[in-house]
C-alpha positions as a Markdown table, in Angstrom:
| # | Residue | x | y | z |
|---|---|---|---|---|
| 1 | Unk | 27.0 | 8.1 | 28.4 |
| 2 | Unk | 23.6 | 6.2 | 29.5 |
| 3 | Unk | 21.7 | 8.1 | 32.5 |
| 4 | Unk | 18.6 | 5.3 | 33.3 |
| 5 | Unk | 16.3 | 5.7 | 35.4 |
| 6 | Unk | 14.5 | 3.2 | 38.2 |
| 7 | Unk | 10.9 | 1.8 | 37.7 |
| 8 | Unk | 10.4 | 1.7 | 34.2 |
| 9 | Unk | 11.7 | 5.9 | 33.8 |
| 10 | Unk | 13.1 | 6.4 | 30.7 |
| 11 | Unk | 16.3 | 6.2 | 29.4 |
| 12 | Unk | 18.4 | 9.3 | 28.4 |
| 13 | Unk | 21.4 | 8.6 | 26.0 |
| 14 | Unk | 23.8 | 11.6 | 24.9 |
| 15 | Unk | 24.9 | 12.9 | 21.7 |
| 16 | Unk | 26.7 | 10.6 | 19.6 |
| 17 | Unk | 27.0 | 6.7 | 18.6 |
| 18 | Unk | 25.9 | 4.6 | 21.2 |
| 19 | Unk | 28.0 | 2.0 | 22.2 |
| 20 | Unk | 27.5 | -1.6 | 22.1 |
| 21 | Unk | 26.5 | -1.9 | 26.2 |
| 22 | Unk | 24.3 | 1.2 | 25.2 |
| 23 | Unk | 22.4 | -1.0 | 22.8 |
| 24 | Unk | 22.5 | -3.7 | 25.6 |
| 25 | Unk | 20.8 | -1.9 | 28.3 |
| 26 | Unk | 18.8 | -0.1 | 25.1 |
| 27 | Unk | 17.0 | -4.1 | 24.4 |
| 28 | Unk | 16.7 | -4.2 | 28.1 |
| 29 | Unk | 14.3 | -1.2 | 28.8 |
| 30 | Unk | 11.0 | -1.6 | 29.7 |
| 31 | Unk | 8.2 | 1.0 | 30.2 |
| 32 | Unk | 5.9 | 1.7 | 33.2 |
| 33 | Unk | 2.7 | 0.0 | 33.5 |
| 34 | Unk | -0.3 | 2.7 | 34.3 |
| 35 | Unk | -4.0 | 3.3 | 33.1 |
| 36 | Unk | -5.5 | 5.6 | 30.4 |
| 37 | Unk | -8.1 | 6.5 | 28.6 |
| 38 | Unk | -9.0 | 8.1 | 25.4 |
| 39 | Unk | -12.0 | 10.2 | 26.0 |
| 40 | Unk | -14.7 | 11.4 | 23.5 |
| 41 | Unk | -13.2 | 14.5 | 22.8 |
| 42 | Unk | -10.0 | 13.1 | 21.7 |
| 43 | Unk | -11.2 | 10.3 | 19.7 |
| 44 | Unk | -13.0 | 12.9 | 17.9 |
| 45 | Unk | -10.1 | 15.1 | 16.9 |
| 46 | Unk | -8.1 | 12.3 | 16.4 |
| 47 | Unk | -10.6 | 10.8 | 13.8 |
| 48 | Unk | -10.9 | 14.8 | 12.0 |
| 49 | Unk | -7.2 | 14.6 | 11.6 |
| 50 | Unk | -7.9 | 11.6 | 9.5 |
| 51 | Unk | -10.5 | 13.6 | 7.9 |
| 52 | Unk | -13.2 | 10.9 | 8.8 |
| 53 | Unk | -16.4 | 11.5 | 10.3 |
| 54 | Unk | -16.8 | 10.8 | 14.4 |
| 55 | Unk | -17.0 | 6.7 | 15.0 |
| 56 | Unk | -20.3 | 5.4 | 16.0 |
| 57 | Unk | -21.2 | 3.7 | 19.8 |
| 58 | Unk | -17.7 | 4.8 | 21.2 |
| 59 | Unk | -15.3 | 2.9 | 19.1 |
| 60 | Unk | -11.9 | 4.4 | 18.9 |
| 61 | Unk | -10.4 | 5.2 | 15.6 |
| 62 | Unk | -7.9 | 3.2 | 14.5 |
| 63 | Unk | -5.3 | 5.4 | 14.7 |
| 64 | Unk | -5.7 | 5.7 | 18.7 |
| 65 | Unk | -3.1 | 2.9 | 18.5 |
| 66 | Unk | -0.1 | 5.3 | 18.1 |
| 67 | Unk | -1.7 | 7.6 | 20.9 |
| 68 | Unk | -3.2 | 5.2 | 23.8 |
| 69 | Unk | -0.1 | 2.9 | 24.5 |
| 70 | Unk | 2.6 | 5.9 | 24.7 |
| 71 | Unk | -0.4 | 7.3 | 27.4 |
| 72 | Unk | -1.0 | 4.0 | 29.1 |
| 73 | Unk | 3.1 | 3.7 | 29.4 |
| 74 | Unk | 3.9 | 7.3 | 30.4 |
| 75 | Unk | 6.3 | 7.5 | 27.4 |
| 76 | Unk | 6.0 | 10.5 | 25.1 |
| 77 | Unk | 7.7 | 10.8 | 21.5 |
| 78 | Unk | 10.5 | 12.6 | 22.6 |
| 79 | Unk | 11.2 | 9.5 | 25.0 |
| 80 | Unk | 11.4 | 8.0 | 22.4 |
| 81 | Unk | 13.8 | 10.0 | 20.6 |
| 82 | Unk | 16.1 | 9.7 | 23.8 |
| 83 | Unk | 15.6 | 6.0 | 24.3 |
| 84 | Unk | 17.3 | 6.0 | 20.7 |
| 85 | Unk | 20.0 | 8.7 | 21.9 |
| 86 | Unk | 18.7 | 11.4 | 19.0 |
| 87 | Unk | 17.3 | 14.9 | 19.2 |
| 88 | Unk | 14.2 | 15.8 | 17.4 |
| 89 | Unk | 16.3 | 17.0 | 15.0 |
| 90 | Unk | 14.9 | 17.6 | 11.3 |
| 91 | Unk | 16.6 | 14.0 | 10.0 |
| 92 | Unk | 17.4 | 12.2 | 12.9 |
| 93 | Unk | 15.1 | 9.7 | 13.1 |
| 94 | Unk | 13.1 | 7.8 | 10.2 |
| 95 | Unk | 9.6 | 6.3 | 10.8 |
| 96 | Unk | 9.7 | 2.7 | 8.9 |
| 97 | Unk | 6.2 | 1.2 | 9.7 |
| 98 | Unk | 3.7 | -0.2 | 12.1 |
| 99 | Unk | 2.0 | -2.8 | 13.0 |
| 100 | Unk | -1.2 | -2.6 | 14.7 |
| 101 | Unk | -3.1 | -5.7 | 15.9 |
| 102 | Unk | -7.2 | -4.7 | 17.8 |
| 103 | Unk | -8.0 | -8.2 | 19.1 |
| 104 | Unk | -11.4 | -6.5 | 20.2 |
| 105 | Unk | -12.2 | -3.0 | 19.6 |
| 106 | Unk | -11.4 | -0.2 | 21.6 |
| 107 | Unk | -14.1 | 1.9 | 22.9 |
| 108 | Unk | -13.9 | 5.5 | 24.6 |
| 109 | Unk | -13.3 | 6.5 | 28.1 |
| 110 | Unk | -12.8 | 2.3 | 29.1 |
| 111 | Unk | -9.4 | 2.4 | 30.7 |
| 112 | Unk | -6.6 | 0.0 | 29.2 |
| 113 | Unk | -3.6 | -1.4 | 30.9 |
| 114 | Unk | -0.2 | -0.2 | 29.0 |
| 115 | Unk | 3.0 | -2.5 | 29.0 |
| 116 | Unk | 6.0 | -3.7 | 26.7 |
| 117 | Unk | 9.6 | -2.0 | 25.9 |
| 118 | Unk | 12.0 | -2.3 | 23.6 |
| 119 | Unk | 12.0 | -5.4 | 21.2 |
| 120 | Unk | 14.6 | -6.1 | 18.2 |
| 121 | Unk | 17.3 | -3.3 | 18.2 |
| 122 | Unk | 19.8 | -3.6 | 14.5 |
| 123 | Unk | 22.7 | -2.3 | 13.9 |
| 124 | Unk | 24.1 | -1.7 | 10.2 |
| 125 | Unk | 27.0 | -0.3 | 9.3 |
| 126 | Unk | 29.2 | 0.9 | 6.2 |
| 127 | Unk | 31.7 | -1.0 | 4.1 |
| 128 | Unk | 34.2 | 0.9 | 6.2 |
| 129 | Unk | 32.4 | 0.4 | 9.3 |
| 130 | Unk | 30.7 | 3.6 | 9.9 |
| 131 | Unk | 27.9 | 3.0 | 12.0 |
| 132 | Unk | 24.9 | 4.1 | 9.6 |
| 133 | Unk | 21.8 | 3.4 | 11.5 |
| 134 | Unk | 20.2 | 1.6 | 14.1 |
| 135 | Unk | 16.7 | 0.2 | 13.9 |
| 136 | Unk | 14.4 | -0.1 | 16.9 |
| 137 | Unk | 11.5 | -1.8 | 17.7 |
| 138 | Unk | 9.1 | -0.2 | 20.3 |
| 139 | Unk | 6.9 | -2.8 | 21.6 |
| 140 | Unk | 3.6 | -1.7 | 23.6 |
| 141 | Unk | 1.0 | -4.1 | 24.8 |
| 142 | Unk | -3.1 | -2.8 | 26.3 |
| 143 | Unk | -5.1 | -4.9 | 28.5 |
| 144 | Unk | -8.5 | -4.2 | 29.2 |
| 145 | Unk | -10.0 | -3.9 | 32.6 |
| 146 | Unk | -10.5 | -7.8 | 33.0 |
| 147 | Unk | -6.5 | -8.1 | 32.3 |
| 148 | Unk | -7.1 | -9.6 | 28.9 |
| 149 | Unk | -5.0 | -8.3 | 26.0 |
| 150 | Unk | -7.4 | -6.1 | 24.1 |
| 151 | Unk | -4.2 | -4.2 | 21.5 |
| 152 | Unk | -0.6 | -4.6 | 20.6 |
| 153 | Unk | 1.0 | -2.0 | 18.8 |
| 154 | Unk | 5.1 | -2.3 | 17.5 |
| 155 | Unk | 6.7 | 1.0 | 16.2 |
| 156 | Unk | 9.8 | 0.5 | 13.4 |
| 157 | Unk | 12.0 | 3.4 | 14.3 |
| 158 | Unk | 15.5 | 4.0 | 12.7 |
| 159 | Unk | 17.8 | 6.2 | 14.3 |
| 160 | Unk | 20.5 | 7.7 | 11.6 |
| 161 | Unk | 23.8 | 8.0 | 13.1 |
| 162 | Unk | 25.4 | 9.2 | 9.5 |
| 163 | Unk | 24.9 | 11.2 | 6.7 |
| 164 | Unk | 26.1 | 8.5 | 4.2 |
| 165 | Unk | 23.0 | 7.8 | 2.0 |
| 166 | Unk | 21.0 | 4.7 | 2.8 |
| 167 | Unk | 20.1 | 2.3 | 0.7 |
| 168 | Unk | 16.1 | 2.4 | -1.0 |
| 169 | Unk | 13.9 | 0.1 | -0.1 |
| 170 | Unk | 11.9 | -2.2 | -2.8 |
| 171 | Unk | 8.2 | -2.7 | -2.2 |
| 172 | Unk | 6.0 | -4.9 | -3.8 |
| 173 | Unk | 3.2 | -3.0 | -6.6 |
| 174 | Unk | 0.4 | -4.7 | -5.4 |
| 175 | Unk | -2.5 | -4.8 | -8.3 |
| 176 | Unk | -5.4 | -2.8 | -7.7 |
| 177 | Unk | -8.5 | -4.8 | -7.1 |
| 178 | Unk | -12.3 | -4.6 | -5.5 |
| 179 | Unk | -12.0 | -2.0 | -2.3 |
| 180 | Unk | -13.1 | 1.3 | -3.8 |
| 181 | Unk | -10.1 | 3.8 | -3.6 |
| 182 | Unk | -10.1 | 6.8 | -1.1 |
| 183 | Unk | -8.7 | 10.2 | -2.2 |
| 184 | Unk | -7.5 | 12.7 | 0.4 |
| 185 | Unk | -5.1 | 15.9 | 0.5 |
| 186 | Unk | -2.8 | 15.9 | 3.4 |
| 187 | Unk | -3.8 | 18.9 | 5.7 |
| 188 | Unk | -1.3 | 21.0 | 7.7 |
| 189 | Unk | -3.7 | 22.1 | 9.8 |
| 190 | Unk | -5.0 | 19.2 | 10.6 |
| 191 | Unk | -0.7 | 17.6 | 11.4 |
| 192 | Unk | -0.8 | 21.0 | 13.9 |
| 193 | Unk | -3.4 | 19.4 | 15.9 |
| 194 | Unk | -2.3 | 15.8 | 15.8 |
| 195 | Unk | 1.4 | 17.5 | 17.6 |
| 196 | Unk | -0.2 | 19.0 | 19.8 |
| 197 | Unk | -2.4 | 15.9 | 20.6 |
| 198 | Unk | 0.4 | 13.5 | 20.8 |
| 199 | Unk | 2.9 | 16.3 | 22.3 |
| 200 | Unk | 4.7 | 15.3 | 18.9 |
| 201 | Unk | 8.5 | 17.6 | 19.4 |
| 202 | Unk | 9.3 | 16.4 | 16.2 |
| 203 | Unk | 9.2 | 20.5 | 14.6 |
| 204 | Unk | 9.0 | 19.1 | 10.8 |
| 205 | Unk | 5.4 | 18.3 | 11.4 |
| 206 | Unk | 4.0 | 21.9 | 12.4 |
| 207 | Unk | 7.2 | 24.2 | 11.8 |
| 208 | Unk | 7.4 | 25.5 | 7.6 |
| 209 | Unk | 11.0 | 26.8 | 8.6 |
| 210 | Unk | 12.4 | 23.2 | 10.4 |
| 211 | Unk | 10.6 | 21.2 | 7.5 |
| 212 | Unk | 12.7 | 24.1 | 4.7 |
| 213 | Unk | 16.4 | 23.9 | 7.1 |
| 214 | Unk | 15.5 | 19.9 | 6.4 |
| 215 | Unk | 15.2 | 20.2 | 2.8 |
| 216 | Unk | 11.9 | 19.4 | 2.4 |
| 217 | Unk | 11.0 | 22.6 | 0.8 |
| 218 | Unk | 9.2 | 24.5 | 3.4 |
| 219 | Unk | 6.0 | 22.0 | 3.3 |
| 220 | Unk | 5.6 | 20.4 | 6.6 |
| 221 | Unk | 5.8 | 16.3 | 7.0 |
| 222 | Unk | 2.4 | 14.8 | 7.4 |
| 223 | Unk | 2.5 | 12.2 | 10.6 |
| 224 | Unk | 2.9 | 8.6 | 10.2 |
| 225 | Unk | 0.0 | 7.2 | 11.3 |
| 226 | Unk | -2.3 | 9.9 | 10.0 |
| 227 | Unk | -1.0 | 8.0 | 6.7 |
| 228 | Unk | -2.0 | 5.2 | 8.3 |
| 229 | Unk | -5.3 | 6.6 | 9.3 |
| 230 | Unk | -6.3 | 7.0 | 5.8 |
| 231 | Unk | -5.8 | 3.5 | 5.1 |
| 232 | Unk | -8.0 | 2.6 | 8.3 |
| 233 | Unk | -10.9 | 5.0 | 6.7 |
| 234 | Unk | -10.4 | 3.1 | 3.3 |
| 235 | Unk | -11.3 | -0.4 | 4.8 |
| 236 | Unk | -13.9 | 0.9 | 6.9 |
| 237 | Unk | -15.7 | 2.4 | 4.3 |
| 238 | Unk | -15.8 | -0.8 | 2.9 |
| 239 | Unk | -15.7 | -3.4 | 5.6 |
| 240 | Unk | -17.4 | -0.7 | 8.2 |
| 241 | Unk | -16.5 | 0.9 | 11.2 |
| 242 | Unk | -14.4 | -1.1 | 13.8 |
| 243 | Unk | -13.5 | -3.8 | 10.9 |
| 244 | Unk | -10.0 | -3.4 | 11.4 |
| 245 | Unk | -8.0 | -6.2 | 13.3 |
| 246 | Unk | -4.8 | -5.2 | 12.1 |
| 247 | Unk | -2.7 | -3.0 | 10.1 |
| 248 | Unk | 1.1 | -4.0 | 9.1 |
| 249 | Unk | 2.9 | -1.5 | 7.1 |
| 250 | Unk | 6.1 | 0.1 | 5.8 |
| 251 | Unk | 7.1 | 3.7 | 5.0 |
| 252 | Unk | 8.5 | 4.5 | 1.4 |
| 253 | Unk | 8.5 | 8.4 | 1.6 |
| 254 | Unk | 7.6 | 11.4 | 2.9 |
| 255 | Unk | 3.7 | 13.1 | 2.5 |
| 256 | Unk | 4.0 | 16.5 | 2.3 |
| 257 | Unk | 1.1 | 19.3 | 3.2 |
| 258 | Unk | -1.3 | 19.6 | 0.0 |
| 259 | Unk | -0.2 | 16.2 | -1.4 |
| 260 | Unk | -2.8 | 14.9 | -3.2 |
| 261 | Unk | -3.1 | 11.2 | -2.2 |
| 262 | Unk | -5.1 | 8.1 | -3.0 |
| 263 | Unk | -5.2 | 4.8 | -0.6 |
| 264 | Unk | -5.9 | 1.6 | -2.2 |
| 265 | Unk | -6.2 | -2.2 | -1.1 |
| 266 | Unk | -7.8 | -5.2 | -1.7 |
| 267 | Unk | -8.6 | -8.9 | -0.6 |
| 268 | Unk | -5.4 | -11.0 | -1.3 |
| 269 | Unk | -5.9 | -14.0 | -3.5 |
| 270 | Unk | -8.3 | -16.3 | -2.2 |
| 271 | Unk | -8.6 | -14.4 | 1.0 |
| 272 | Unk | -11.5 | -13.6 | 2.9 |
| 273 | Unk | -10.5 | -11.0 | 6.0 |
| 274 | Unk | -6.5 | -10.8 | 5.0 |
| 275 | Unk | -5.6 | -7.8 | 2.2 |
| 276 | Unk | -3.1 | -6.0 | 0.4 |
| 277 | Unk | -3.4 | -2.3 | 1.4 |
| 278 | Unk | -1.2 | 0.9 | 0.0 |
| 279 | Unk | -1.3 | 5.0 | 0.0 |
| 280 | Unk | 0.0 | 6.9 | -3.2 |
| 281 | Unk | 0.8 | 10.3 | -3.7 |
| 282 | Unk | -0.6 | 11.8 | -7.1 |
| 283 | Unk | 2.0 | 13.6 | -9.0 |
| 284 | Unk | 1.0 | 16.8 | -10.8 |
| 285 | Unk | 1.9 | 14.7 | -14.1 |
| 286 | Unk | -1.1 | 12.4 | -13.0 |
| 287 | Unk | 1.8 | 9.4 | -12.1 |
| 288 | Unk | 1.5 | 8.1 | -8.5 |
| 289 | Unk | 4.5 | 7.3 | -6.4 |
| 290 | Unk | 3.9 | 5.2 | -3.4 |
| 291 | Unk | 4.4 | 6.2 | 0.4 |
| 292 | Unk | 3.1 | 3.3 | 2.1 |
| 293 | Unk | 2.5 | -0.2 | 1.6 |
| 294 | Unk | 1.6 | -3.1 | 3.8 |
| 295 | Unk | -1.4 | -6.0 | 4.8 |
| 296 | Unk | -4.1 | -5.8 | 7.3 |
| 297 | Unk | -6.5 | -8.1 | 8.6 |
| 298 | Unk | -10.3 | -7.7 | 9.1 |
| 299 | Unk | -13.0 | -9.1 | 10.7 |
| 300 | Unk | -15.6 | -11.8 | 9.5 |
| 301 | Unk | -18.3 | -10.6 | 7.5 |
């Protein structure tokens, strides 16, 4: 049964398959306009959970895209969750990707403008039609204080509705080329304070004993766009701080606390602004596997 509420509220789903006017009035929702603001203080843990040094003149980090729209909106992560009729269950919900577009850069305490709901909503299901999965879009929009679109931000979700395996994904092995790499080991201290920042239910990010019942091994699951964050800190030690203009990218696995990792990227063929970018866990053989891969744009020299 769908419970939705007026004026943008949020919609609460139960347990179970939703049915097909539940994915109607699921690509219907929209979220609440309202203002926010990313002060100092946050952007500063926010860019130490990245393990990067504070930005200079007030720009936000990067990764301020997965925080400020959900505050501008009203809409936390476990609205989210519900929107897609799951618990924050260990398993119920896969991240796929991102994409992040800055068409100027954000800068603390300047209040933005939040907007947007749900976008593309797929459902895929089994040979024997068993409902596997349904992927979401969640589409959030910032305007700035003149009402000019300063950010978008959309948010690949899948929702599992079985426990049939799903099929792997192929990525392309993009060739390593100019941009020096950047090596990191994911912190669990440091996913502790990014749930608490972004009020994150999800308990396989700061729980040992949800991220063991999920057969992960008793190492919690780093956050999504803290792998994305590393990424960011790549191409701005290279391009410089507030280079970014976008960031498009798909998930491939898990990063676990202590993983040794390694993100990589490089101008695309004949490219000036528009690169290839990636994040690979090191293997204690020395082999990398890769976790993330995607593009992103930056600006002008």
């Amino acid at each position: 049964m769908l419970f939705r509420s007026g004026r943008g509220g949020v919609a609460k789903y139960g347990g179970g398959v939703l049915t097909d006017s539940d994915l109607d009035l699921l690509r219907a929702h929209r979220f609440a306009s309202r203002s926010a603001s990313i002060e100092h203080w946050e952007n500063w843990l926010l860019t130490d959970c990245t393990q990067r040094a504070p930005m200079p003149d007030g720009v936000l980090h990067p990764i301020a895209m997965f925080h400020l729209p959900l505050a501008a909106t009203g809409v936390t992560i476990g609205d989210l969750f519900a929107l897609g009729g799951a618990s924050p269950e260990p398993g119920a919900v896969t991240l796929l990707g991102y994409d992040w577009q800055y068409l100027t850069p954000l800068r603390e305490g300047r209040p933005y403008t939040g907007g947007g709901g749900v976008g593309a909503v797929e459902r895929v299901t089994g040979s024997d039609g068993t409902v596997l999965y349904d992927d979401v879009d969640f589409v959030f929009e910032l305007a700035d204080d003149s009402g000019s679109v300063a950010a978008t931000a959309t948010h690949h979700w899948r929702f599992r509705r079985s426990a049939a395996p799903h099929p792997a994904e192929a990525f392309e092995q993009h060739v390593p080329v100019a941009m020096p790499p950047l090596e990191v080991v994911a912190d669990g201290a440091r996913m502790k304070t990014m749930a608490a920042l972004l009020r994150d239910p999800y308990p396989i990010h700061w729980d040992p004993e949800a991220a063991r019942s999920a057969g992960q091994g008793g190492r919690t699951v780093n956050q999504g766009p803290l792998n994305v964050g590393y990424i960011a800190n790549m191409l701005m030690a290279w391009a410089g701080p507030g280079a970014v203009r976008r960031l498009s990218v798909r998930f491939h696995g898990r990063v676990f606390d202590g993983d040794r990792l390694v993100a990589g990227g490089g101008l695309l063929a004949g490219a000036s602004t528009e690169c290839a970018v990636w994040l690979d866990r090191i293997e204690s053989s020395g082999a990398t596997t890769r976790v993330l891969s995607g593009t992103a744009s930056l600006a002008p020299a």
